[in-house]
Structures are given as C-alpha cells and as structure tokens.
C-alpha positions as CSV (number, residue, x, y, z in Angstrom):
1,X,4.7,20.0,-40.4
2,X,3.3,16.9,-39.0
3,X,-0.1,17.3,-37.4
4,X,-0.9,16.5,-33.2
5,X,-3.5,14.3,-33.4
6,X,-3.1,12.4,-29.9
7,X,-1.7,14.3,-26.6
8,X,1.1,13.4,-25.0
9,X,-0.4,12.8,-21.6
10,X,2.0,11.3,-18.4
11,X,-0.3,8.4,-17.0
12,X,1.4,9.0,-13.6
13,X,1.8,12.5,-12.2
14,X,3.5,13.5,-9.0
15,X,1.7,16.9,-7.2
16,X,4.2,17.6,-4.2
17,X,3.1,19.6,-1.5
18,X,1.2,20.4,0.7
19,X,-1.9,17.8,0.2
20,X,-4.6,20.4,0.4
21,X,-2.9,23.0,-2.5
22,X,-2.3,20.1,-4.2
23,X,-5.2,17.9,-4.5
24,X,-7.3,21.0,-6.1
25,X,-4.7,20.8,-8.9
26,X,-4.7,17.0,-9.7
27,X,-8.5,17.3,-9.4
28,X,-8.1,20.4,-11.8
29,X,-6.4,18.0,-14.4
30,X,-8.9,15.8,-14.8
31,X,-7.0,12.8,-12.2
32,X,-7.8,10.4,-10.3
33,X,-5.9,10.1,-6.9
34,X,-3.5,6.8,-6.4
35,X,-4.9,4.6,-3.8
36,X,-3.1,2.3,-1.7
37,X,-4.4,-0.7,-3.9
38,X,-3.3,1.3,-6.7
39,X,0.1,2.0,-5.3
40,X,0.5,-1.3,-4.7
41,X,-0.2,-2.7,-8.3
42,X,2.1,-0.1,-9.7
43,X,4.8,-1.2,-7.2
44,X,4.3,-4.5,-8.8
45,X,4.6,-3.7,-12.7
46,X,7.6,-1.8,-12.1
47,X,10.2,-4.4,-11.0
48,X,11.2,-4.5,-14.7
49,X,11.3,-1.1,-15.5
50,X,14.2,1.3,-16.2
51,X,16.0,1.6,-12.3
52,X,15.5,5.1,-11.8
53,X,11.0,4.6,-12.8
54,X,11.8,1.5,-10.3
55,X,13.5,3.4,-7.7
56,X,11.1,6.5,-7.9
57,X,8.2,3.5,-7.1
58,X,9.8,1.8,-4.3
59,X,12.1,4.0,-2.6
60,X,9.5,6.8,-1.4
61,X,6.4,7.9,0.3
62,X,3.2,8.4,-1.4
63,X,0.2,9.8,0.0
64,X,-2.9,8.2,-1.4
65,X,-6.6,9.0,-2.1
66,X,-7.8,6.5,0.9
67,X,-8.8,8.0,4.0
68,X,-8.5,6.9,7.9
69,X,-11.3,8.6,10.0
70,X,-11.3,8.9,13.5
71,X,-14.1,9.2,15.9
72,X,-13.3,11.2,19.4
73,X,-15.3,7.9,21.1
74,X,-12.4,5.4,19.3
75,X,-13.5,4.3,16.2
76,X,-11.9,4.0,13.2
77,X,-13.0,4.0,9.5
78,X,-10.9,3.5,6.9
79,X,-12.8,5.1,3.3
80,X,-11.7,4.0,0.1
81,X,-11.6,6.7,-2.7
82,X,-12.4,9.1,-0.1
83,X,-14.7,11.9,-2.0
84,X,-13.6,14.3,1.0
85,X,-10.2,13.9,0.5
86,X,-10.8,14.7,-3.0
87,X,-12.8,18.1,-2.4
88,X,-10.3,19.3,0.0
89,X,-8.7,22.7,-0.6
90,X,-6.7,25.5,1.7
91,X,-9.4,26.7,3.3
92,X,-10.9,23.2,4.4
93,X,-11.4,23.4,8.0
94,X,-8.7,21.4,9.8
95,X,-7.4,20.8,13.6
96,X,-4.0,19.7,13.9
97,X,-3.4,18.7,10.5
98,X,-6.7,16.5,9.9
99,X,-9.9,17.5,8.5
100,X,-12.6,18.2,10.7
101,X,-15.6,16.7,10.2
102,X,-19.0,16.6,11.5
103,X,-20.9,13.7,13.6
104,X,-23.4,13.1,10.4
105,X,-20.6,13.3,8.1
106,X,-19.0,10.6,9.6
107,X,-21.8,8.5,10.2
108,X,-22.6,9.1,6.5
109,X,-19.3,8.0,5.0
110,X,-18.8,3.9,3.5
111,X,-16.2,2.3,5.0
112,X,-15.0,-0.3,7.1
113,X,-15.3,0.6,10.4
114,X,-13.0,-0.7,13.5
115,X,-14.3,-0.2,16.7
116,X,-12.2,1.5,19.5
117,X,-9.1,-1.4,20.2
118,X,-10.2,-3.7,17.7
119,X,-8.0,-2.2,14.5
120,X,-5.4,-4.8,14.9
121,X,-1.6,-5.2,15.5
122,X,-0.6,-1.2,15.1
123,X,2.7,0.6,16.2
124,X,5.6,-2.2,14.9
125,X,6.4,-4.0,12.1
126,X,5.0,-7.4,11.2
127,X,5.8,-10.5,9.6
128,X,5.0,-12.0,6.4
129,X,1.9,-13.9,7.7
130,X,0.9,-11.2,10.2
131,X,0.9,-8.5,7.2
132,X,-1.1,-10.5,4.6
133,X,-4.0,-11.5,7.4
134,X,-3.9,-7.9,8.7
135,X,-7.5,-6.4,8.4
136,X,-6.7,-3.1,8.0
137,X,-3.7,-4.3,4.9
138,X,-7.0,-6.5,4.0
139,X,-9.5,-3.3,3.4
140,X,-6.4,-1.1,1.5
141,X,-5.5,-3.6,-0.8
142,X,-9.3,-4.6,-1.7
143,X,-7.8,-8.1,-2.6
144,X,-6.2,-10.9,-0.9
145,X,-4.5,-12.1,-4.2
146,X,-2.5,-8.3,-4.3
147,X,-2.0,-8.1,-1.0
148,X,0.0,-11.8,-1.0
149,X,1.9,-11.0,-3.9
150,X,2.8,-7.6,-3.0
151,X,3.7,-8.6,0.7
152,X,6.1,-11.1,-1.0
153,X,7.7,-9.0,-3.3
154,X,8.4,-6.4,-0.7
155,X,10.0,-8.2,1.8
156,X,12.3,-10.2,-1.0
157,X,13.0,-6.4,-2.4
158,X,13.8,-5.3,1.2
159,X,15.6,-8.7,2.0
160,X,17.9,-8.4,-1.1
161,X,18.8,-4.9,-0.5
162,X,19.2,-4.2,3.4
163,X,19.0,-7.8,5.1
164,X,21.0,-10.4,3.1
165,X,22.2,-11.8,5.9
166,X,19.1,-12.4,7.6
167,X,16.6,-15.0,7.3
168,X,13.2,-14.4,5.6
169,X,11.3,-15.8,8.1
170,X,13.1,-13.2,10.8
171,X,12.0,-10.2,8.5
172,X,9.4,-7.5,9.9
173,X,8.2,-4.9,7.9
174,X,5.0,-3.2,6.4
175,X,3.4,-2.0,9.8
176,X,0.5,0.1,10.4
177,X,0.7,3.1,12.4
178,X,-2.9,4.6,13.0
179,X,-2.9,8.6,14.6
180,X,-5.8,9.3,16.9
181,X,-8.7,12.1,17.3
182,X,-7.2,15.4,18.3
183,X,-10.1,17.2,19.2
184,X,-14.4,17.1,19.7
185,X,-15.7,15.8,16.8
186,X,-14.5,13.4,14.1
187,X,-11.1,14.0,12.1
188,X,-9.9,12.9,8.7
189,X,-6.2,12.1,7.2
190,X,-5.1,10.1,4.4
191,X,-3.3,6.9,4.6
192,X,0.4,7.5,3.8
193,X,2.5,4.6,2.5
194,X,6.6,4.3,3.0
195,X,9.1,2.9,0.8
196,X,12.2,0.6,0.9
197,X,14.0,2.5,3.5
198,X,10.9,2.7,5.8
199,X,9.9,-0.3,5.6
200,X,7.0,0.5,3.5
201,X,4.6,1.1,6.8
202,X,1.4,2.3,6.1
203,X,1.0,5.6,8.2
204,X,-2.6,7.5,9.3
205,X,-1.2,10.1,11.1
206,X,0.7,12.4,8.5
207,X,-1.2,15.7,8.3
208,X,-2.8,17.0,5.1
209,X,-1.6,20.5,5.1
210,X,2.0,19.2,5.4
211,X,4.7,20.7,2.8
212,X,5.7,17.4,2.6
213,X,3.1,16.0,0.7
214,X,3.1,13.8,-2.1
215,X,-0.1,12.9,-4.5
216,X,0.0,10.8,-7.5
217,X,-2.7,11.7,-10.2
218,X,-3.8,8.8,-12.3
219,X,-5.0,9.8,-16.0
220,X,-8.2,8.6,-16.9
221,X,-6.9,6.4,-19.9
222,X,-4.8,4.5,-17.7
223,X,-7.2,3.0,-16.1
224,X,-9.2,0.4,-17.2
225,X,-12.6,0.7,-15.4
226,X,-13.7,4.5,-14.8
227,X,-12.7,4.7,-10.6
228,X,-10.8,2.1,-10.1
229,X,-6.7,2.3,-9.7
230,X,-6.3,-1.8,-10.2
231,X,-6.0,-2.9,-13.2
232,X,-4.7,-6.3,-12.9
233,X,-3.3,-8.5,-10.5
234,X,0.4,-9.2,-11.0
235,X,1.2,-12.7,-10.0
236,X,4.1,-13.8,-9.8
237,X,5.4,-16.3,-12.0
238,X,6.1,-19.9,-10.3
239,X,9.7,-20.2,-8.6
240,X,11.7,-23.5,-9.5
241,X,14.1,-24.9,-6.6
242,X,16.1,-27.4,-5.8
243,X,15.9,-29.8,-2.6
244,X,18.7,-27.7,-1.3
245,X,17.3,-24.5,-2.1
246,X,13.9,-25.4,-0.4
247,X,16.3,-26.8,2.9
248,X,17.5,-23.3,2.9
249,X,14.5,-21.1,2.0
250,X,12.7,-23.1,4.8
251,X,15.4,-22.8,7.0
252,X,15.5,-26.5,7.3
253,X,18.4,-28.6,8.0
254,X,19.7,-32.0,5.8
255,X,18.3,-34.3,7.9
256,X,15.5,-33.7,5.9
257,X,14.8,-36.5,3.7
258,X,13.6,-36.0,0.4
259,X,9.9,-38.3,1.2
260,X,9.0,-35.0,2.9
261,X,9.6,-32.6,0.3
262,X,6.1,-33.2,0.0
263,X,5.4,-31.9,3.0
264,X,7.6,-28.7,2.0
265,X,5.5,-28.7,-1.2
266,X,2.4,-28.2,0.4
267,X,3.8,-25.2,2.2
268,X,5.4,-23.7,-0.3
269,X,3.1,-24.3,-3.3
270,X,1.0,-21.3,-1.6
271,X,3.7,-19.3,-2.1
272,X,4.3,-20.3,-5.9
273,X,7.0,-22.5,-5.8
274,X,7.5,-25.3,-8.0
275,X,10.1,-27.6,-6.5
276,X,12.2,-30.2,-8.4
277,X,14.7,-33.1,-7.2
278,X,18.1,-32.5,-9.3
C-alpha cells in the first residue's frame, strides 16, 4: 500500500449558512476568508475552467471577509480583512442582523472611511466608467488594474449571455447597495457580492445570522503571501479588430474614415485592443 505523504486539501471551500455558525468552522480549518478582491481574481482565472467550476464562480453570491461599518451619525467604513468578522460566532451580539459594536471599536478599526452622503453613486446599477472610478469598487478591489479588468470581463460575460442585443456602451451593472445603522451605536455586516443573474452588485446590507449565507475559505497554500487573497493580476490578453469591428464596438457609423482610427486607437488601446486595417 502506497504511503500518504501530501493531503489532499480543496484550496477553495464553500461554508453555507448562516455566516455566524459558519465562520467559526472555516476559522476552525485553518482558512482564510475570500475577500471581495479575492473573489474577484478567482472570477478571473476561471473563464477557462471546466463550465460547471465556471458557473459555480459566476453565477452566485458570495459573502466575503470585508466588512461595511456603519456609524448611527452616517458614516461609513468599509474594513478590509475585517478581524471582527472573523471572531464572530452565535452568540456575538447583533441588532437586526449586524454586529453591534461599540463607539471605540469603531473608531479603532482601519479603513476607509466615507463620511455621511459622500459614499458615492449607491442604490442602481452603473456603467462601465462609473464602476471602475467608483470609490467604494476602488477600496474592495485594492487595485485599479483588477478592478478594470474585472469590470470588463463582467459586463462582456453579462453582455454575451443576457444582453446580445444590446449595446455595450448601454450596459449597467455592478452597483453598490450600502444598508444603514439600525440602532444607537455602530453596526457591522459583510459586503456580499452577486453573480451573473444579479448583476454582480456588491450588497452591505445582507445580515450575518442569515441561513443564507455563503463563505469561501481559502487554504493557506493557495495563497501566495500569508493574508492576502490576490495572487496575481489577470490581464487580459490584447484584442485584434478590424476597422469594421472597431466602427461597431464604438458604435460608430462608416462615415468614419480610416485617418481617425487613430483617434479610436487612443481610446481603445486603454481597453487592450490592438486594432488592424484588413
């Protein structure tokens, strides 16, 4: 009989549930809880992948390790790795489905902090541009580079799958949907992200004692730096078009000459294109 010298260990693990039974558990197993960024990435490196990994990716809610905290005076911070989240357990104490938390503790906790009307567009889908210069899609995804290529990649997967029909530029998805402070002092949630059919809004409201709940525990070997759910920034590779696929990818018409291609280029070039006159 062979000997087991290496465990076989999932690097992703799903802990459905109610977030507060469940976070104890992925906790107990030695893993680290997905973030948004993380989510994200992993979105990313599975558009090759067998369908069903693929599907299981896209199509469905996760919610993540990064916390939205909310201040009875209005202000918001949104944590990163949230060490709170991650010492929650049943008998955490908790109003309305948040975590209640005292005024040092919130003062206490790193974050970026949004004062009271200041956190953005909220409440509706957004376009392309309007989700990559969003600040609260800024602090989640921890880089601009993810955040661009992820933004794109979602709305072509949403595009190709729900909207052929309809023009890129008309597409609107990805919003943010912040909750509020239900009681005295300050509240916690985690940041819940949709998938395909949801239009992959981000949402701050969902409550952690929800039987609903759906954490991803990351295994320490996969991931690269000790902490940290990136571990690489998937771009994409570099499109090549024709003059009539960049007329109809800009929505342009064929009065455009080909002398301002170059002006398309310039555009487009930010969005990795490489465009070609055959």
């Amino acid at each position: 009989m062979a000997l087991r010298l290496n465990p076989t260990r999932e690097a992703y693990r799903e802990f459905y549930g109610r977030n507060t039974e469940q976070m104890p558990q992925l906790i107990a197993d030695g893993r680290t809880p997905m973030s948004v960024a993380g989510l994200m990435q992993r979105r990313l490196d599975v558009r090759g992948s067998d369908k069903d990994v693929k599907a299981s990716w896209m199509d469905n809610y996760f919610d993540l390790g990064d916390a939205i905290v909310y201040h009875p005076d209005g202000r918001v911070k949104v944590v990163l790795d949230s060490q709170t989240l991650r010492e929650m357990t049943p008998e955490s104490l908790r109003n309305g489905g948040a975590l209640v938390l005292t005024e040092g503790v919130y003062e206490s906790l790193q974050g970026e902090e949004f004062k009271k009307g200041k956190f953005g567009n909220t409440g509706n889908p957004m376009s392309k541009s309007d989700v990559k210069a969003h600040p609260v899609w800024k602090v989640l995804a921890r880089d601009q580079a993810l955040l661009n290529c992820y933004t794109d990649v979602i709305f072509s997967e949403y595009q190709a799958r729900f909207a052929k029909d309809a023009k890129a530029k008309d597409l609107q998805l990805m919003g943010i949907y912040p909750g509020a402070c239900g009681g005295k002092t300050p509240e916690m949630r985690a940041w819940s992200v949709y998938g395909l059919g949801r239009s992959f809004g981000a949402l701050g409201w969902y409550g952690v004692g929800g039987g609903y709940g759906r954490l991803v525990g990351i295994a320490p070997e996969a991931l690269s730096v000790p902490g940290k759910s990136i571990e690489r920034i998937a771009v994409p590779a570099k499109k090549v078009l024709s003059v009539g696929q960049v007329l109809e990818e800009t929505c342009q018409t064929s009065a455009y000459a080909p002398d301002q291609i170059k002006k398309l280029q310039n555009i487009l070039d930010e969005q990795g294109y490489v465009i070609t006159l055959r």
